[in-house]
Backbone bond lengths (Angstrom), bond angles and torsions (degrees), N, CA, C in turn:
res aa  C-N    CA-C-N  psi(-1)  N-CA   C-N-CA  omega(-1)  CA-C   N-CA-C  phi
1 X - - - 1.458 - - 1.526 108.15 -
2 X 1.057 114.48 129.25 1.689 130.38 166.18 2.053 127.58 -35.61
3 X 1.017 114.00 109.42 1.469 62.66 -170.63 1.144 116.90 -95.53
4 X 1.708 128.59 51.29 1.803 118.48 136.21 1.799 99.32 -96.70
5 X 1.185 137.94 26.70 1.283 135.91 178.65 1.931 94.59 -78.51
6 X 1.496 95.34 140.87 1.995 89.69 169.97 1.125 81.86 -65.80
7 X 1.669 99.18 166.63 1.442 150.05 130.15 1.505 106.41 -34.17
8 X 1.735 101.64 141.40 1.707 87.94 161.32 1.413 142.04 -85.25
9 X 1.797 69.31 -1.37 2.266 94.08 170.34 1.559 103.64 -73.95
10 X 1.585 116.07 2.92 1.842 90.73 -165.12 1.652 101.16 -100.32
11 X 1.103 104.02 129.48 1.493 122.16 -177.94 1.484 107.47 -167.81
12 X 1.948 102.44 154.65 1.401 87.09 160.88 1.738 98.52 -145.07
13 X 1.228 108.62 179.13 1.623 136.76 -168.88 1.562 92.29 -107.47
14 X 1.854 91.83 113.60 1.730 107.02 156.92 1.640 99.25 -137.04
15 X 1.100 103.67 171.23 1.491 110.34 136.33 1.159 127.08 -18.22
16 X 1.411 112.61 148.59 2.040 121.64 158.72 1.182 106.46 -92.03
17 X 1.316 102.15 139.44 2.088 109.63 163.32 1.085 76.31 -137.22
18 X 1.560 77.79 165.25 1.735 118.84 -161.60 1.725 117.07 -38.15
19 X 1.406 91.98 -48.37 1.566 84.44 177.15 1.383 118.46 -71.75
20 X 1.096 154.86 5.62 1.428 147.63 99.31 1.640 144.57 -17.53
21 X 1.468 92.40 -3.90 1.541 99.93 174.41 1.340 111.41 -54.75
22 X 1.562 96.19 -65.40 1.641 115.44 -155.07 1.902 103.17 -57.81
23 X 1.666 93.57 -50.99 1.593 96.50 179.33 1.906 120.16 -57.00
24 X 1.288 106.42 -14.07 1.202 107.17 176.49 1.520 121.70 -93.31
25 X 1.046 97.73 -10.32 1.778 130.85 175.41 1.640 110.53 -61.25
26 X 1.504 83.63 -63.52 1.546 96.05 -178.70 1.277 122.90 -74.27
27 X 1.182 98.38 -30.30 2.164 99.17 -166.75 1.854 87.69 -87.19
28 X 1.121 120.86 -11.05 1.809 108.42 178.71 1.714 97.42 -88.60
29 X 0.974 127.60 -20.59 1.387 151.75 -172.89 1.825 114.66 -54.60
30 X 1.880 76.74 -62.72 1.377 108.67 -173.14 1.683 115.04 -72.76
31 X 1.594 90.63 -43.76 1.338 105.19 178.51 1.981 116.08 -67.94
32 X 1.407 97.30 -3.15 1.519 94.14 176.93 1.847 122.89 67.67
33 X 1.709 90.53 4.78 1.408 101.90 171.59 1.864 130.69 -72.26
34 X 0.941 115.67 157.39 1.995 119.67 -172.75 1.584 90.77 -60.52
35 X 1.134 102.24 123.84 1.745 114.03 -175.54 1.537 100.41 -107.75
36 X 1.330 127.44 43.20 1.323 122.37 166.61 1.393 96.75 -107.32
37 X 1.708 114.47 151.11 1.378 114.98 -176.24 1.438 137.85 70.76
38 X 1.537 108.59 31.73 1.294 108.08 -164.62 1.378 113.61 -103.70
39 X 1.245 139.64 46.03 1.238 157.04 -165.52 1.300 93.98 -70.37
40 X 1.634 129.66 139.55 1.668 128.91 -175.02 1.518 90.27 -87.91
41 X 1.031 114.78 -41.83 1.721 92.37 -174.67 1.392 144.00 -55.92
42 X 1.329 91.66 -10.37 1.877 122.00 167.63 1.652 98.39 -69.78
43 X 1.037 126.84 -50.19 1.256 154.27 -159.26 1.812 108.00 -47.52
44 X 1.362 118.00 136.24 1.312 111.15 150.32 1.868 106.09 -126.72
45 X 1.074 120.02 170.65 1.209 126.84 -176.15 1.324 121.44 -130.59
46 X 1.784 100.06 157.48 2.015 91.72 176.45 1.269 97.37 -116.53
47 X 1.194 121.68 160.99 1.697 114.56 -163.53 1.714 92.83 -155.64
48 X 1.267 129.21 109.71 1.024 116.74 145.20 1.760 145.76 -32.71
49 X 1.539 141.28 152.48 1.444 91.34 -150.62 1.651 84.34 -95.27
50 X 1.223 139.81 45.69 1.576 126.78 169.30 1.813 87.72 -108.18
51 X 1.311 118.36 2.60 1.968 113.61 162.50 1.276 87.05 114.19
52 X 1.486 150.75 -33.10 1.814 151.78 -146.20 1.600 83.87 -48.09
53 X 1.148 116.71 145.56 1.452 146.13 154.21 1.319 97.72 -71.08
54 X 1.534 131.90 142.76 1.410 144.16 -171.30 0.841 135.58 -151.85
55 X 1.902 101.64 -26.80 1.693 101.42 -175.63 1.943 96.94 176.46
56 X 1.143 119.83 164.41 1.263 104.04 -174.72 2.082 84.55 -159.46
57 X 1.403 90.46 -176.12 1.463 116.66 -171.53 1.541 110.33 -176.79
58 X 1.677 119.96 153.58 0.930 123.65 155.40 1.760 125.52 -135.44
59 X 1.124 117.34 177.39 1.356 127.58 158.87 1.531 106.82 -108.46
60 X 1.243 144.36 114.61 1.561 127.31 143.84 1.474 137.08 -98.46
61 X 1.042 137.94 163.87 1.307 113.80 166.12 1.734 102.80 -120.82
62 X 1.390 97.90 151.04 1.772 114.09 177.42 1.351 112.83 -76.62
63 X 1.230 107.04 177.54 1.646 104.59 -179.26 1.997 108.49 -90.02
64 X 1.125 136.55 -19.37 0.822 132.55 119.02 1.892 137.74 10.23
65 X 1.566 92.10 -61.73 1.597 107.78 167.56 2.172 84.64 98.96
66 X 1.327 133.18 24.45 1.232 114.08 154.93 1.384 119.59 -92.58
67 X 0.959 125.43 167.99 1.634 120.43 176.11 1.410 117.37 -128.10
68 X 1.446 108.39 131.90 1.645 113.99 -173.21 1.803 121.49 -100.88
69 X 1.216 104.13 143.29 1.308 104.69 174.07 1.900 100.75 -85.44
70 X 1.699 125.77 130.68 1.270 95.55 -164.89 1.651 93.45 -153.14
71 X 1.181 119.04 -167.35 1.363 119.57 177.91 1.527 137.42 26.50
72 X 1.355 102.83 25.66 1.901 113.87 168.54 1.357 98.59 -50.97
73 X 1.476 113.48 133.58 1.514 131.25 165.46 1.676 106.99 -164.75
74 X 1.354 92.95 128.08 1.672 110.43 160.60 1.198 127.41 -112.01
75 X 1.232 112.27 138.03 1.874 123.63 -176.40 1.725 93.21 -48.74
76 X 1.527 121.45 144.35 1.467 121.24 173.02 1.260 111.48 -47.25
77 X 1.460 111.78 -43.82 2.003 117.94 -160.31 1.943 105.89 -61.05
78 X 1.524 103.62 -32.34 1.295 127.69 -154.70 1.408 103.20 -75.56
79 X 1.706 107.15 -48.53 1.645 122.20 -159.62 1.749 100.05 -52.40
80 X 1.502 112.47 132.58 1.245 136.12 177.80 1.312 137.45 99.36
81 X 1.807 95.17 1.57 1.307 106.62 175.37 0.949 144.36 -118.88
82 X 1.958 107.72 40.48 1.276 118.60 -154.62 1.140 144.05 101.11
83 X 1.425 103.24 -29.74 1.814 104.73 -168.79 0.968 102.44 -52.39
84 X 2.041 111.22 -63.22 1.527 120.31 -152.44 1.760 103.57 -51.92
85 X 1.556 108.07 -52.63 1.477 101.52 -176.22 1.427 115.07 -46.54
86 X 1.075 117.75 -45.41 1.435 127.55 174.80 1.278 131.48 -61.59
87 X 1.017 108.92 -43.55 1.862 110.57 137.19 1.208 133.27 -42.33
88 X 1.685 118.70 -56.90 1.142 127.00 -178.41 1.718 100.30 -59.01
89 X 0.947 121.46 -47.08 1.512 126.38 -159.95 1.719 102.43 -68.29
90 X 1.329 107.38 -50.25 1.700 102.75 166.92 1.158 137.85 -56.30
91 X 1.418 114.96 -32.53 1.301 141.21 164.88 1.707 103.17 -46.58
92 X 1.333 118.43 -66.55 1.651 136.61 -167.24 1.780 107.27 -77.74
93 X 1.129 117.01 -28.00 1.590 120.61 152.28 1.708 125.00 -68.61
94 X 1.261 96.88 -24.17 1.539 108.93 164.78 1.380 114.39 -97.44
95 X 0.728 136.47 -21.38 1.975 135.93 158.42 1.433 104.04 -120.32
96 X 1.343 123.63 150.14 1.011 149.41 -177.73 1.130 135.03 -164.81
97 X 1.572 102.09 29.12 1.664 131.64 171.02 1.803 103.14 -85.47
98 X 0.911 110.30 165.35 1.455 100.78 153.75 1.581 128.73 -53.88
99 X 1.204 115.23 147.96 1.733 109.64 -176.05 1.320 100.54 -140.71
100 X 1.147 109.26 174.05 1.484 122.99 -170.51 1.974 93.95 -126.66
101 X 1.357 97.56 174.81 1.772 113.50 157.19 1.716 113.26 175.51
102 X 1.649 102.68 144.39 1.417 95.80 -169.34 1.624 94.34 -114.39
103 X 1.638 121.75 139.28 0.872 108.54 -159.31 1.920 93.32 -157.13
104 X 1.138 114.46 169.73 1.469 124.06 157.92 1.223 129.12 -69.84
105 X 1.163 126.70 129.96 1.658 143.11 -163.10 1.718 101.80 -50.56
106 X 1.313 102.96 -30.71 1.758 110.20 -156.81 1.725 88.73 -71.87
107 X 1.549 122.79 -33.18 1.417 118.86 -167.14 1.416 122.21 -92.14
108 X 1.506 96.71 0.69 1.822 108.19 -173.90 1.772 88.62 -51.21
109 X 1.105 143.24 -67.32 1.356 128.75 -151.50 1.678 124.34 -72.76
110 X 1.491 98.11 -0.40 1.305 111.95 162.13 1.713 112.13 -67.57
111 X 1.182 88.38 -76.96 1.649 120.13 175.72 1.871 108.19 -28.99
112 X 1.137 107.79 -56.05 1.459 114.75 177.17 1.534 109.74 -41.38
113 X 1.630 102.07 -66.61 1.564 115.30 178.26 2.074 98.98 -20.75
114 X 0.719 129.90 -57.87 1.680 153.84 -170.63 1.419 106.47 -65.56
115 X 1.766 114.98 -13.09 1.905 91.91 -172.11 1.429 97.22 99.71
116 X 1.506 127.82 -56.05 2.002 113.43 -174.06 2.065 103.44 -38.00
117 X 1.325 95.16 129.66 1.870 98.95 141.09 1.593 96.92 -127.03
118 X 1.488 71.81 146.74 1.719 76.22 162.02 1.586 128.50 -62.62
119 X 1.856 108.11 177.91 1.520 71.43 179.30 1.966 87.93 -165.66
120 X 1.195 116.02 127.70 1.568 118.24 -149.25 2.106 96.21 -73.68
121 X 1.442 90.67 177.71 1.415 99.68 -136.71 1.874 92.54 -77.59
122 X 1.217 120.52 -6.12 1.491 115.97 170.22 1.557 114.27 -96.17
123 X 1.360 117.48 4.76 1.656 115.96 153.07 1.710 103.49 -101.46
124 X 0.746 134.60 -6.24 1.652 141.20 -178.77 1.809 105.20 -73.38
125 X 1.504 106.13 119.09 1.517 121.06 -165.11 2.000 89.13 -59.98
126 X 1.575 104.17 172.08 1.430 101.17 -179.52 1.432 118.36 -57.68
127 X 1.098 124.05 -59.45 1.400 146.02 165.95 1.798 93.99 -10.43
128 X 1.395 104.64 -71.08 1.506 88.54 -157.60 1.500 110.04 -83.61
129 X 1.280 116.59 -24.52 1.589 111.90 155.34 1.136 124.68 -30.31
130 X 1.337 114.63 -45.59 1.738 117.98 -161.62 1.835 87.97 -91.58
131 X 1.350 136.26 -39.84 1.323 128.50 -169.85 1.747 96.10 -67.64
132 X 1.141 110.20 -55.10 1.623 94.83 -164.19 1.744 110.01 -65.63
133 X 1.480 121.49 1.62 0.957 99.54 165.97 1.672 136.41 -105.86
134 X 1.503 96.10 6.35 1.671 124.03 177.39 1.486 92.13 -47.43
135 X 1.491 110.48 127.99 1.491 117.02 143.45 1.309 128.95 -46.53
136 X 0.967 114.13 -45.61 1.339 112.54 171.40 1.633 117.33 -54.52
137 X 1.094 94.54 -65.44 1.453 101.44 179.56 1.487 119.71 -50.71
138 X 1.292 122.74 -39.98 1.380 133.25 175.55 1.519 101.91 -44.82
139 X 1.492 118.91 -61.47 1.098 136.03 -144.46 1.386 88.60 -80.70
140 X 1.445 153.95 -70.57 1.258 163.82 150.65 1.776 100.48 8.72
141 X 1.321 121.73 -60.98 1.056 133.68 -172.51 0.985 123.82 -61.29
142 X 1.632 109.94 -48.33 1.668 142.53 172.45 1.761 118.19 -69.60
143 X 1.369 90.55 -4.86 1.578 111.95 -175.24 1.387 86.92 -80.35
144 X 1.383 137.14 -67.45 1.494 145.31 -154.08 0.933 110.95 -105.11
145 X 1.741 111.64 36.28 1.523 111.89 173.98 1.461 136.71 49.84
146 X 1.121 100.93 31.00 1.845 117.37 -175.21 1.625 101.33 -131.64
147 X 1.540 85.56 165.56 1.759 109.09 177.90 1.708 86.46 -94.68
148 X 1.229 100.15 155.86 1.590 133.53 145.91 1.452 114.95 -64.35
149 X 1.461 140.24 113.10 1.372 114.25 169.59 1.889 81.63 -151.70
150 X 1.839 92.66 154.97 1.538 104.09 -154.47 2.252 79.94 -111.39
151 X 1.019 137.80 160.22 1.226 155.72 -155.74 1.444 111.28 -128.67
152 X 1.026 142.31 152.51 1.687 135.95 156.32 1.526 105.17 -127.51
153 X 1.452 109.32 149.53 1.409 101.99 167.63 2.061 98.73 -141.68
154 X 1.668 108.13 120.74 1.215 107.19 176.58 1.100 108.90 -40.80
155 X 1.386 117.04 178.42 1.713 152.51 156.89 1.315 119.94 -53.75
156 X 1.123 142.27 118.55 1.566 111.90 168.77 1.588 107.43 -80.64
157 X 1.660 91.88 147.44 1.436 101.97 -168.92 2.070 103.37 -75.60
């Protein structure tokens, strides 16, 4: 590497525009993540600064009126160097309501770092009641040898 070449830490966190749909499409795609709700405008992005698409995240809210922490994904080359945290962290500076996230057992100790506890399936808003009990979804989960478990993270006061 050069040394005026970036770092592979150099990136930054904005917003999605439009031309980010498709790329956010794919890397949730790729990533094997729940592809319901993927509207870019929910969306923030990691962008290398030559523009590369890298990594994305969202907040949504359900019809319900809860709001999810949802769609973390990093490009393979990228994974371990921050983005996702760095995502996650922009994401939670931009809401600061209570949030939810449904996620794999293996990542609960990520998630914590952030404020999530878990939280069993008769404190779980309707929405995620009725998702964790989709066959499909069960089975998806059970595919990669993990539990299903849904997270809460208070409000800041």
């Amino acid at each position: 590497m050069a040394s005026n070449d970036p770092l592979p830490s150099d990136f930054s966190i904005q917003p999605a525009a439009p031309q980010h749909a498709e790329p956010i499409r794919q890397l949730i795609e790729q990533a094997d993540l729940f592809q319901h709700g993927l509207d870019w405008r929910n969306f923030l992005v990691a962008l290398t600064p030559a523009g590369e698409f890298i990594g994305c995240g969202q907040v949504k809210q359900h019809q319900d009126g809860t709001w999810e922490l949802a769609s973390i994904a990093v490009q393979p080359g990228w994974q371990g160097q921050g983005v996702g945290r760095s995502i996650i962290e922009a994401l939670l500076a931009r809401h600061t309501g209570e949030l939810y996230l449904m996620s794999i057992s293996a990542l609960k100790p990520l998630y914590e770092k952030f404020g999530f506890v878990e939280i069993e399936r008769e404190h779980m808003p309707r929405y995620f009641r009725r998702l964790t009990q989709m066959p499909a979804m069960i089975a998806e989960f059970e595919r990669v040898d993990e539990r299903i478990m849904v997270m809460k993270r208070e409000g800041n006061a």
